[in-house]
matplotlib code that plots the C-alpha trace (Angstrom):
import matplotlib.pyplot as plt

x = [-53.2, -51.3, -48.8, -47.1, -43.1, -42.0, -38.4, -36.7, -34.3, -35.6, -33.3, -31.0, -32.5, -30.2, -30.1, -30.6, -33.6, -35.0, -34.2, -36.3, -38.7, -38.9, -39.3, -42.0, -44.3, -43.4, -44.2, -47.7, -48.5, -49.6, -46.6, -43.4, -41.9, -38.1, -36.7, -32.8, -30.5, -27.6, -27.0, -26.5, -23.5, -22.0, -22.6, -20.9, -19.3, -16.7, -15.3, -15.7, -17.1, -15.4, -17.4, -20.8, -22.6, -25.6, -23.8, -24.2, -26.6, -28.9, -28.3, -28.8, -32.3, -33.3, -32.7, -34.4, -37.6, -37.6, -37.3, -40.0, -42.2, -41.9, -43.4, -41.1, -40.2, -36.8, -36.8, -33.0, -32.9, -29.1, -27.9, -25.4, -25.7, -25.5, -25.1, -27.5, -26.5, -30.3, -32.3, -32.9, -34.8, -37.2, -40.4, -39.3, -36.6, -37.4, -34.3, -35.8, -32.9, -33.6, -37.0, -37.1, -40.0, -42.7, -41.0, -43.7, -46.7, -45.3, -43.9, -47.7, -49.0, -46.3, -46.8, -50.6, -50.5, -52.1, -48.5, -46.3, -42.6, -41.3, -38.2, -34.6, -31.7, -29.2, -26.1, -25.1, -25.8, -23.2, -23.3, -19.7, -17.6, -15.0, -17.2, -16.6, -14.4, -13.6, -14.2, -11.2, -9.5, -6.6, -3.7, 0.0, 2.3, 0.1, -1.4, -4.8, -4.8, -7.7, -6.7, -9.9, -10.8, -13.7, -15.1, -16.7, -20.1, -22.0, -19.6, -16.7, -19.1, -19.7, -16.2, -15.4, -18.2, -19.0, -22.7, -24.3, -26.7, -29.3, -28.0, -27.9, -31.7, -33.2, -36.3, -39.6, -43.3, -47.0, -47.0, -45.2, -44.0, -43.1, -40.9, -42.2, -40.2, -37.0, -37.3, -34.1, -35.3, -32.4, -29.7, -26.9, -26.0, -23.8, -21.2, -22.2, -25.6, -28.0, -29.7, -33.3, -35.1, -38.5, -39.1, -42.7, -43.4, -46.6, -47.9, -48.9, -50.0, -53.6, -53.0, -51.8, -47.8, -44.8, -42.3, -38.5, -37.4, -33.6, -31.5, -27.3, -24.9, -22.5, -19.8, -17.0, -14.0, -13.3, -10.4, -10.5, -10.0, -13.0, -17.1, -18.9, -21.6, -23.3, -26.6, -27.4, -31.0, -34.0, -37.6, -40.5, -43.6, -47.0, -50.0, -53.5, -52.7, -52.7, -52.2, -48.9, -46.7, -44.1, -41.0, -39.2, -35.4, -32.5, -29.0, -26.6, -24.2, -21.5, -21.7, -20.1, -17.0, -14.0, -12.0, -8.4, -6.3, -3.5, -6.0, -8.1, -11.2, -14.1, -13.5, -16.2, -15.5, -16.9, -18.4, -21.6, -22.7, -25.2, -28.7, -30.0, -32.9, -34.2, -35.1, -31.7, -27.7, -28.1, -31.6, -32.0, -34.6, -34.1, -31.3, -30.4, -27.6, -27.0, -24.0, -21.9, -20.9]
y = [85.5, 88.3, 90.2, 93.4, 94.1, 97.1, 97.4, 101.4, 103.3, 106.8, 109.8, 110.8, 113.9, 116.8, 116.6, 120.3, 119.7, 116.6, 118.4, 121.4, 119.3, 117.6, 120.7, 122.6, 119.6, 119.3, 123.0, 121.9, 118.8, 118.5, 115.8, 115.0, 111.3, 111.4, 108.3, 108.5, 105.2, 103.4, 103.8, 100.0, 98.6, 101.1, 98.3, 95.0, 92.1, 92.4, 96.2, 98.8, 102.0, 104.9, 107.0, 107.3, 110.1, 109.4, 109.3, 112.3, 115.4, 113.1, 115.6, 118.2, 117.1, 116.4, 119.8, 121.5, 119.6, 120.0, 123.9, 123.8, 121.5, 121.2, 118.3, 116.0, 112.7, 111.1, 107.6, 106.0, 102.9, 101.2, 98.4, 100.6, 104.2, 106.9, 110.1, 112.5, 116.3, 117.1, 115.0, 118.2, 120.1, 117.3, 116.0, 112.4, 109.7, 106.2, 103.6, 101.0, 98.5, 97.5, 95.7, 94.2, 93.2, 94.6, 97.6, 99.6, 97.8, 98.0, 101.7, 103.0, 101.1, 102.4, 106.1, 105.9, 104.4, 101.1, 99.6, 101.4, 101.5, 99.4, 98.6, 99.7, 100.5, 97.9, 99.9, 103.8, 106.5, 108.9, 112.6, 112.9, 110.3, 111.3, 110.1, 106.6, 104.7, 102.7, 104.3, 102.4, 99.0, 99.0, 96.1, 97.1, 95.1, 92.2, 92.1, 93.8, 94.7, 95.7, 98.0, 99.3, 95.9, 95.9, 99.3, 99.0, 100.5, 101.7, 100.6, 103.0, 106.1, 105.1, 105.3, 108.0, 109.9, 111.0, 111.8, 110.2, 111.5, 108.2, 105.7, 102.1, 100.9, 104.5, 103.6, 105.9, 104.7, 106.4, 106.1, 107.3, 105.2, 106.0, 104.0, 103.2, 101.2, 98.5, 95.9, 93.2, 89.9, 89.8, 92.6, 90.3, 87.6, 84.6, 83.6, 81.4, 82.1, 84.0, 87.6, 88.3, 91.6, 92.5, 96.9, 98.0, 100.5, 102.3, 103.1, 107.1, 107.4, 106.8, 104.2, 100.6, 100.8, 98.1, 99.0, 97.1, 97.2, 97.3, 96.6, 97.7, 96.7, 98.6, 96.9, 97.8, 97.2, 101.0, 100.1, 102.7, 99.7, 98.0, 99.4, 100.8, 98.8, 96.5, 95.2, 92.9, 91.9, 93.0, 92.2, 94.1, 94.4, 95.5, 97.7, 99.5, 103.2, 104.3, 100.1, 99.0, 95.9, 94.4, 93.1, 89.9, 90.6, 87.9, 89.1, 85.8, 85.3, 85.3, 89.1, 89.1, 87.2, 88.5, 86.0, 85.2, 84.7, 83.2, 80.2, 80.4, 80.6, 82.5, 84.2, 85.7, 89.7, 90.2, 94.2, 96.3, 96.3, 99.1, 98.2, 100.7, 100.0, 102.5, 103.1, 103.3, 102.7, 106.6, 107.1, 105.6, 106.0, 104.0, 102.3, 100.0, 98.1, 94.0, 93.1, 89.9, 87.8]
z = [185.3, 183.2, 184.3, 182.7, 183.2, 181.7, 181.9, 181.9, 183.7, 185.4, 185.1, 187.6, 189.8, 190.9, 195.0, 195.9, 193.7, 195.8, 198.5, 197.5, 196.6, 200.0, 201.9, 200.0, 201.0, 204.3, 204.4, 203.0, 205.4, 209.2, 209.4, 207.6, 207.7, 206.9, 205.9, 206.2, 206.8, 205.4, 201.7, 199.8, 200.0, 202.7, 206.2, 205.5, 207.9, 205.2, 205.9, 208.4, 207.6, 207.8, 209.6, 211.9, 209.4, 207.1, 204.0, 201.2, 202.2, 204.4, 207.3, 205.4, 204.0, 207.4, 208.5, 205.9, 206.1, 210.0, 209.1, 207.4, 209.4, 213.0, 213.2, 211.3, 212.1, 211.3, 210.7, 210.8, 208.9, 209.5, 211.2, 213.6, 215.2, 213.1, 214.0, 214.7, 214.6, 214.3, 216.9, 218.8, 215.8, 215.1, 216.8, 216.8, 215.7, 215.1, 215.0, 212.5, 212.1, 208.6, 208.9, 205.8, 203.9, 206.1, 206.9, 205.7, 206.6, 210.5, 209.9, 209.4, 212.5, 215.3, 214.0, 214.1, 217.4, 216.5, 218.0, 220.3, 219.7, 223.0, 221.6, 223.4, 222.6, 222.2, 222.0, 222.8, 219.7, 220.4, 220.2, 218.6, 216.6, 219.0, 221.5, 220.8, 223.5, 220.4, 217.1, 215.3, 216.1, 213.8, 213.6, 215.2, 213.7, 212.7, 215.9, 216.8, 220.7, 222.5, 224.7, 226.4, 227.5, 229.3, 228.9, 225.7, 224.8, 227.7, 230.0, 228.2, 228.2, 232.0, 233.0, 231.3, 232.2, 228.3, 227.9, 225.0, 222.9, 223.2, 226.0, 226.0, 226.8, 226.1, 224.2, 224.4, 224.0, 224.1, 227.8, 230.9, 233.5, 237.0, 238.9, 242.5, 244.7, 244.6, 247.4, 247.6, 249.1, 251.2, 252.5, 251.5, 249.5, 249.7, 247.8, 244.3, 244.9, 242.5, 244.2, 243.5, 244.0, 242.8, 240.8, 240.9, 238.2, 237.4, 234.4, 234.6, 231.2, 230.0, 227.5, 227.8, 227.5, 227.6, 230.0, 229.9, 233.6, 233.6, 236.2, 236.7, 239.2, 240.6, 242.5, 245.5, 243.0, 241.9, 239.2, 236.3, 233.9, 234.9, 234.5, 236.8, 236.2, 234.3, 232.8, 235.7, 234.6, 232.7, 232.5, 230.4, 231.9, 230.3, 231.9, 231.0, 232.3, 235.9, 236.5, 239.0, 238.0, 239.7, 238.0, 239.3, 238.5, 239.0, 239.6, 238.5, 241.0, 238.2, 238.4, 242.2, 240.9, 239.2, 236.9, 238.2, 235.4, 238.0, 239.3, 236.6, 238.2, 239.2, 242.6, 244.4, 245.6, 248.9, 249.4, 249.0, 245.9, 244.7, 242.6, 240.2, 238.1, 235.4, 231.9, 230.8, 231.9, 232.0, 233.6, 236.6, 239.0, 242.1, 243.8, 246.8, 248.3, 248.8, 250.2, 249.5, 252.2]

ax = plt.figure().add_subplot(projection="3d")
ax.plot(x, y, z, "-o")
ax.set_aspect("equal")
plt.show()
């Protein structure tokens, strides 16, 4: 077996050029494919970044290539949100989450269709940096206090009522789903024991889809410093389209108890608590009530 290496540098392009360059053949194609992420070296464990924006004239390149093709999809490769200033001027944006080796290979198969994208979000994209409930954690004195407690992520935007710009568990695919009906198995629930209640979603599209069933609860305690709800449960479910499916979903019974830092222990907190199962901690379609004896 022969191989040939040649070794060589190639010569460093001006960007307006690139960019140029990328637009007058998007203006040429049917579809342009972005690719846009995390430049090397800028996410570490080591350091925390600076700041939420594609680095250089990333934004910029998007923008002109969706001007000159509507349908142009963005592709975000990075291990964190990035913003987005241009989401609403494009077809479609695909979080990637640095695939690695096969990246390619499983790029080409969810844009043709021969997968579909049934991943969710597992954090919030923010509209604004500001947005952030915690955009910088910073030492006082030697010591690093963490002030917002509870309400980070979802929870944060939650309580403060902020409106993301992609929610924690939004997640689209080539099919539509319709949620049907939430049935508790009980209207209340004892103390130290686990709640179970059963989502039945119908797939209204016309293709087999994946559907991820989530499920927030919302509890009697109304203290600013604590969330309004929380990821309770989650199943995914699949279906051929116009086919029903019925999620089983488990409620721990950890999630009625509040830890008292006096006794030290878990304490139940009697009280109607609200179910709402959706799509997302910000699209939710139905809702019921179980309350804690």
């Amino acid at each position: 077996r022969f191989v040939t290496l040649r070794l060589g540098i190639s010569p460093m392009r001006d960007d307006e050029q690139l960019i140029d360059e990328a637009a007058r053949a998007a203006s040429e194609s049917d579809v342009a494919v972005v690719v846009v992420g995390s430049a090397e070296g800028t996410e570490s464990e080591g350091s925390d970044k600076t700041s939420m924006a594609l680095p250089g004239r990333q934004d910029e390149l998007v923008r002109r290539v969706a001007a000159a093709n509507p349908n142009t999809i963005v592709v975000v490769n990075s291990g964190m949100p990035m913003l987005m200033p241009w989401a609403d001027e494009v077809a479609a944006v695909m979080q990637v989450w640095f695939p690695g080796q096969a990246f390619g290979e499983a790029l080409a198969d969810t844009l043709l269709g021969v997968v579909e994208p049934s991943g969710r979000l597992p954090l919030t994209v923010p509209r604004h940096e500001a947005d952030s409930p915690v955009l910088h954690a910073r030492p006082e004195g030697g010591d690093l206090i963490y002030r917002e407690g509870l309400l980070v992520g979802y929870r944060g935007y939650d309580r403060s009522g902020i409106e993301p710009h992609f929610a924690f568990g939004h997640g689209l695919g080539y099919t539509e789903w319709t949620y049907e009906a939430i049935v508790a198995d009980a209207a209340s629930v004892a103390a130290n024991e686990d709640f179970t209640c059963a989502v039945t979603v119908r797939n209204s599209g016309r293709r087999p889809g994946r559907e991820v069933v989530q499920l927030y609860l919302e509890g009697p305690d109304k203290d600013p410093m604590r969330p309004a709800r929380v990821l309770a449960a989650f199943a995914s479910v699949s279906a051929e389209g116009g086919a029903r499916m019925t999620a089983r979903l488990t409620v721990p019974a950890r999630l009625f108890q509040r830890f008292d830092e006096s006794t030290r222990a878990w304490v139940p907190v009697p009280g109607t608590y609200t179910l709402h199962a959706g799509r997302s901690s910000r699209d939710i379609r139905l809702n019921a009530s179980v309350a804690l004896r």
